[in-house]
C-alpha positions in Angstrom: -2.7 -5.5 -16.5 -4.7 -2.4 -17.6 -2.7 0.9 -18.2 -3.0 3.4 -15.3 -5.0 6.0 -18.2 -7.6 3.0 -19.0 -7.7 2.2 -14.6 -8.1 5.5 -14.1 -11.2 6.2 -16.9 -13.1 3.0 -15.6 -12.6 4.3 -12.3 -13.8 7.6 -13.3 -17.3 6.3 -15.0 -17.6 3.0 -12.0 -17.8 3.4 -8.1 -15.2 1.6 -6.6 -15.9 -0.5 -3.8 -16.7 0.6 -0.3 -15.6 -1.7 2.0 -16.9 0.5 5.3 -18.8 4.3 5.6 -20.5 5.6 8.1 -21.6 9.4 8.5 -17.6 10.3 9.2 -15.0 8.0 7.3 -15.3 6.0 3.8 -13.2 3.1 3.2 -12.7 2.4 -0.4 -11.1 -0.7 -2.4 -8.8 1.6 -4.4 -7.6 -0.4 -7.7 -3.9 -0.6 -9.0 -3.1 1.8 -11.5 -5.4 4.8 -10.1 -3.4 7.8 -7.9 -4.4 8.6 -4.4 -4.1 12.3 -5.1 -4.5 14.1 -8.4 -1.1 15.4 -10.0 0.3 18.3 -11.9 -1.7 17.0 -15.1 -5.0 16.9 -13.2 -5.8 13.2 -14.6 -8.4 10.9 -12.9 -7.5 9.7 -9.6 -9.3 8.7 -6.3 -10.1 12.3 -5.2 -12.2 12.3 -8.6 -14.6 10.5 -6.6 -14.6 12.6 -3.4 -17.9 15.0 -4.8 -20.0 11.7 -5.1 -18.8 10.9 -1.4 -20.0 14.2 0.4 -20.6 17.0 -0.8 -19.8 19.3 2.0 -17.1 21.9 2.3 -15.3 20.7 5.1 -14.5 17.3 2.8 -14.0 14.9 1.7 -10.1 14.2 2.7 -7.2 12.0 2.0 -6.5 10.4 5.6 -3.8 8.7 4.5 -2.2 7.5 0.9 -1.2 3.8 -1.0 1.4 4.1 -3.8 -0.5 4.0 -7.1 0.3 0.6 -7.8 -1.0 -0.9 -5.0 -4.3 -1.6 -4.4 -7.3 -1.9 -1.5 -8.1 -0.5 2.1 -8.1 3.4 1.5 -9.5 6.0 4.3 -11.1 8.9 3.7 -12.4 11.4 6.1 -15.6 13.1 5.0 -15.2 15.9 7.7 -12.7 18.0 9.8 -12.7 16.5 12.9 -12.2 12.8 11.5 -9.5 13.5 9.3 -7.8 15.4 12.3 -8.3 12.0 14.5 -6.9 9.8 12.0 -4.2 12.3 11.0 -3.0 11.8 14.6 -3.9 8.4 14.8 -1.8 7.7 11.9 1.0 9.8 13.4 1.3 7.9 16.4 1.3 4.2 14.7 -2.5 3.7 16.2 -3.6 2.7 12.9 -3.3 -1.5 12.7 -1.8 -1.4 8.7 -1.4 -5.0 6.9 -0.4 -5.5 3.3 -0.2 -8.6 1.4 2.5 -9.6 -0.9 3.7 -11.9 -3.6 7.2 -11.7 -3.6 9.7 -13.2 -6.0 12.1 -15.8 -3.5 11.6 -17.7 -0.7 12.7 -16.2 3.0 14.7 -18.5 5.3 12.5 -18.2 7.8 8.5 -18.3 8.5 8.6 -14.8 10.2 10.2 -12.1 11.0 11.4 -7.9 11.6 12.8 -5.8 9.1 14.7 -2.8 10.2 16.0 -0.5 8.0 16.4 3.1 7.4 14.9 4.0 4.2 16.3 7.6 2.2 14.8 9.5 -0.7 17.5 9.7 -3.6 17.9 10.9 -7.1 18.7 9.0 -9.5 18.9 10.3 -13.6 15.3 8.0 -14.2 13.7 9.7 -10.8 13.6 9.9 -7.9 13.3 6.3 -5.9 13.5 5.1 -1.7 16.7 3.5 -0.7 17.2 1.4 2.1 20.3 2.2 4.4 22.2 -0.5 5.3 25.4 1.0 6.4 26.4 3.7 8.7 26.3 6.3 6.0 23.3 7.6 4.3 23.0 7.8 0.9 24.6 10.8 -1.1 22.0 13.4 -2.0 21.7 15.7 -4.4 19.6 18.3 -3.1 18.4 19.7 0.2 15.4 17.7 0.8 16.7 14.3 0.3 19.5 12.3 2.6 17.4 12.5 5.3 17.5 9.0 6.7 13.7 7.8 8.1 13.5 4.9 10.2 11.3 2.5 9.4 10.1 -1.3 10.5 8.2 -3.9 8.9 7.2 -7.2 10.5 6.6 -10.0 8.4 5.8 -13.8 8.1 5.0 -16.2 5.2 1.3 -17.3 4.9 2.0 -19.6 2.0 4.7 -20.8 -0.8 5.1 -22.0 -4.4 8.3 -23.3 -5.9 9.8 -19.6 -6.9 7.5 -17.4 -5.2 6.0 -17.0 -1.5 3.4 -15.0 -0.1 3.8 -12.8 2.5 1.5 -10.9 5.4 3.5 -7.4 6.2 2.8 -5.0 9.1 4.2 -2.0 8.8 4.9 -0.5 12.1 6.1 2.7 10.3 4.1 3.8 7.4 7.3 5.7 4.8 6.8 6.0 1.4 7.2 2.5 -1.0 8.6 0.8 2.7 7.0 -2.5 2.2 9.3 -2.9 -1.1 12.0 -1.1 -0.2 12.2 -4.2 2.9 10.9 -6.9 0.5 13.5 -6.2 -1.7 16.6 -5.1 0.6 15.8 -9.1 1.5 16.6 -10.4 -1.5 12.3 -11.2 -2.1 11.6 -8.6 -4.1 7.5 -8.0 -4.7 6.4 -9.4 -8.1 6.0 -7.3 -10.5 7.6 -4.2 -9.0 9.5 -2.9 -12.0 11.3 0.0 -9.5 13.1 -2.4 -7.2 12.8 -5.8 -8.8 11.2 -7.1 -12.2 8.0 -6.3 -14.4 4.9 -8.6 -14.2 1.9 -8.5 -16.5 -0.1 -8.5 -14.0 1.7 -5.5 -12.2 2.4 -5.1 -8.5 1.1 -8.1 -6.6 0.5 -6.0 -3.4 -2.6 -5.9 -1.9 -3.8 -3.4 1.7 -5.2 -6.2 2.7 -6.5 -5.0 6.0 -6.7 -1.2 7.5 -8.3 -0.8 11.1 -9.0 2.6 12.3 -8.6 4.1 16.7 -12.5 5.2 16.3 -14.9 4.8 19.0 -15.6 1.9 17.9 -12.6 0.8 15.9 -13.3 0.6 12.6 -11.6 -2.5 10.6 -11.8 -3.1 6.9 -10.7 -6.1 4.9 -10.5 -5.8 1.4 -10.2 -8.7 -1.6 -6.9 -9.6 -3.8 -7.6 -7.9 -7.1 -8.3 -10.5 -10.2 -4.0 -10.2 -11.8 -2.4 -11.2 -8.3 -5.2 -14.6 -7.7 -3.4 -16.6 -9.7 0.3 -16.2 -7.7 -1.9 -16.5 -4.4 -3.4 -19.7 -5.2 0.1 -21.3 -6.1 1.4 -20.3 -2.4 -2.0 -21.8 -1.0 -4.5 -19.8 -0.6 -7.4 -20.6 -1.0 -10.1 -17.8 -1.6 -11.5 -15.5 1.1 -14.1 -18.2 1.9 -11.0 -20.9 2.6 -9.9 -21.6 6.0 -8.4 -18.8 8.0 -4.6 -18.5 8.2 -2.3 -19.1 11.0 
């Protein structure tokens, strides 16, 4: 897989895909490797892109964020009042949020509901999410951690390969890393997340797969499997985007 720096400068000279725009919201295929937001260091990230989006000074916006390693279905609110919409829409769980995944294991089951607390704790390589499966949260080592979130993640298996199976997630909470916090906490850790399970060349095989938005009308947005996490989807079955429809 590309280093982040070399995602970020092909991103920086190429448009990324728009999956959906219309005069209020943008919906871009966002690539692995490339920030949301722009950190301390200022380097490339999706915002880069905001002044060829709109140029006006109430925008473009963030509506929401995907972890850096993840990649597809982004929003973006090119004025005011969207952003404020989809702030609250996002807020109240409105907003219909489904992942893919390649996960490392095979579940017991064909479906089901994750529910787990998830805490923010410190450990001496950073900072990381913990899922709380006892009474007692985590220990924390500073005011703004310990606090424990609750989150929930349904899930059910779309396809399998001898060592590996492939996962649809919903995410009725949206908390930061949740999807492999839960993936992980299962014993099915994603492939190729070197925070909670092991490195893959091909990096995190987790994919936004589908994002759709409480406009009038809804919005929806489906967005492609990058090219590294094909491969791992073809050995649990699928087939391509012009295959027959899942279950």
């Amino acid at each position: 897989m590309p280093s982040p720096s070399d995602i970020a400068r092909t991103f920086a000279l190429n448009a990324p895909a728009i999956l959906y725009q219309d005069n209020h919201v943008v919906i871009l295929d966002k690539p692995a490797g490339l920030p949301s937001h722009a950190g301390p260091s200022g380097s490339p990230s999706v915002e880069t892109w905001f002044p060829r989006l709109s140029r006006r000074r109430d925008g473009p916006w963030l509506a929401h964020r995907l972890d850096t390693d993840t990649s597809g279905c982004l929003a973006i609110a090119l004025r005011k009042q969207p952003l404020l919409t989809l702030q609250e829409a996002f807020a109240a769980h409105r907003v219909q949020k489904t992942y893919w995944a390649v996960v490392d294991g095979n579940p017991q089951e064909d479906s089901g509901r994750i529910t787990l607390p998830l805490t923010k704790v410190s450990t001496p390589a950073g900072w990381r999410m913990q899922a709380n499966t006892t009474t007692e949260p985590p220990k924390a080592t500073n005011a703004k951690e310990g606090k424990s979130l609750p989150a929930t993640t349904t899930w059910r298996v779309l396809g399998r390969s001898g060592t590996k199976s492939w996962l649809e997630l919903t995410l009725q909470s949206g908390r930061t890393h949740q999807a492999r916090v839960h993936c992980a906490a299962m014993g099915w850790p994603i492939t190729g997340d070197a925070l909670y399970g092991t490195p893959h060349a091909q990096g995190l095989h987790l994919l936004a797969r589908s994002l759709t938005l409480p406009l009038s009308p809804p919005v929806t947005a489906v967005a492609p499997p990058r090219d590294g996490m094909r491969p791992a989807l073809h050995a649990c079955g699928w087939q391509g985007d012009d295959g027959p429809p899942q279950p």
